[in-house]
C-alpha positions as CSV (number, residue, x, y, z in Angstrom):
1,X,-13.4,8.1,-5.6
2,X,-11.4,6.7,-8.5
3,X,-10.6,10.1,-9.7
4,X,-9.1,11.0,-6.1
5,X,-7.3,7.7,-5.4
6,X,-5.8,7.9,-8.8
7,X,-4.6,11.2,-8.1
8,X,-3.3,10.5,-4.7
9,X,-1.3,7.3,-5.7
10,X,0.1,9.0,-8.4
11,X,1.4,12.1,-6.3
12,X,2.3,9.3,-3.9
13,X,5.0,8.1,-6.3
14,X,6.1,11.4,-7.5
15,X,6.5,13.0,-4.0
16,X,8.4,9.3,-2.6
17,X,10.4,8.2,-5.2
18,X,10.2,10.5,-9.0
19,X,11.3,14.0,-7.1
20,X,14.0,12.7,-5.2
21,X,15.6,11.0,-8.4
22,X,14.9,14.3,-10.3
23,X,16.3,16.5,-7.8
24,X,19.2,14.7,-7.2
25,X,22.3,16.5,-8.0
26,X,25.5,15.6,-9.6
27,X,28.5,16.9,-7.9
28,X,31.1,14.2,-6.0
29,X,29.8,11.6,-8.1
30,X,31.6,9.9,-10.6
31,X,31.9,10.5,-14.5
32,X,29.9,7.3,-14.8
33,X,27.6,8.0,-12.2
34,X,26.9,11.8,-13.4
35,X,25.8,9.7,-16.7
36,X,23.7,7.2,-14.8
37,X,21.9,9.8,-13.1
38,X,21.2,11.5,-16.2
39,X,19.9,8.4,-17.8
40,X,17.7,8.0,-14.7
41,X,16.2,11.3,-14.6
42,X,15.2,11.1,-18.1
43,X,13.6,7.4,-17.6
44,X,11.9,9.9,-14.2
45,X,10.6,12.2,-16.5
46,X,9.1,9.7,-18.6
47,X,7.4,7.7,-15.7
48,X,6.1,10.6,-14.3
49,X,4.3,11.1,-17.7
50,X,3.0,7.9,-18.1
51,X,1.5,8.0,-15.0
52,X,-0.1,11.5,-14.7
53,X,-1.7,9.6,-18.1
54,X,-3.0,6.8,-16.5
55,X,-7.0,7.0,-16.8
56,X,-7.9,5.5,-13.3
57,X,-6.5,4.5,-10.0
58,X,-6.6,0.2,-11.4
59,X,-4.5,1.7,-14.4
60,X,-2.0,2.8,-11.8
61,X,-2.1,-0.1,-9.7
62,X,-1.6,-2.4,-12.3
63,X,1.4,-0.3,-14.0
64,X,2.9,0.0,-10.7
65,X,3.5,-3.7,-10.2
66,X,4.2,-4.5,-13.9
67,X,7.0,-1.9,-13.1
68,X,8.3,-3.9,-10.1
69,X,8.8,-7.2,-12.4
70,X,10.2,-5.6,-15.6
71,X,13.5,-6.5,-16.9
72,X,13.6,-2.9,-17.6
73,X,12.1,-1.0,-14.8
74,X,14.9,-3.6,-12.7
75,X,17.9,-2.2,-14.4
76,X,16.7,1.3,-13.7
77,X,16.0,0.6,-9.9
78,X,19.5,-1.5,-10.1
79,X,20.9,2.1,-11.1
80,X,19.1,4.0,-8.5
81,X,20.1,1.9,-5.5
82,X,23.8,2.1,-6.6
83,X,23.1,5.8,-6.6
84,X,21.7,5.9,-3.5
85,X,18.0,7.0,-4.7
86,X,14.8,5.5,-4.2
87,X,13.0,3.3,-6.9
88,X,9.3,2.3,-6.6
89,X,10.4,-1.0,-4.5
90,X,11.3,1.0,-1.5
91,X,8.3,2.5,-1.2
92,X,6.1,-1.0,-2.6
93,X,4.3,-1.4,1.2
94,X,3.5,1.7,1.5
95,X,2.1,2.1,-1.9
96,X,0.2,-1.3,-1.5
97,X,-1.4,0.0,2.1
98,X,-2.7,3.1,0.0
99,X,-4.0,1.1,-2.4
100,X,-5.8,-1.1,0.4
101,X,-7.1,1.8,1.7
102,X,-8.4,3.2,-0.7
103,X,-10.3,0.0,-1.9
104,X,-8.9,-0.3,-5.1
105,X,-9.2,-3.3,-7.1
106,X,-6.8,-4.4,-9.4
């Protein structure tokens, strides 16, 4: 089961929040906005990474909320709400009602 949760939360967050920001195009935004959204999809890219890496559904749990409280992580969703794109807060209830559901423990 902690193969298949880990797999589902994981194409949770790339299907709610990491496609959107990588799909997002840049046209009618602003200079610094084009460069924002560049920065963003390469941080995307990154977390999309790290948690296709993660070894079980705790792992993703756990990075999941440690992302919420970063310094870091904040600036980034900071960047993606001025944007207009989503950023794992928006989709934190839903995530944590998965995770319920799925009995994790973490």
């Amino acid at each position: 089961m902690s193969g298949y949760a880990r797999r589902q939360l994981v194409d949770f967050l790339i299907a709610r929040v990491f496609e959107p920001v990588l799909s997002a195009s840049a046209p009618g935004r602003s200079e610094a906005d084009k460069l924002t959204l560049i920065e963003v999809q390469e941080a995307t890219r990154f977390e999309i990474d790290r948690f296709r890496a993660l070894a079980s559904a705790e792992d993703v749990v756990k990075t999941f909320r440690r992302d919420l409280a970063s310094p870091a992580s904040r600036k980034i969703h900071g960047d993606l709400k001025r944007l207009r794109l989503p950023s794992l807060p928006d989709v934190e209830d839903e995530f944590e009602r998965k995770v319920r559901a799925f009995g994790v423990d973490a």
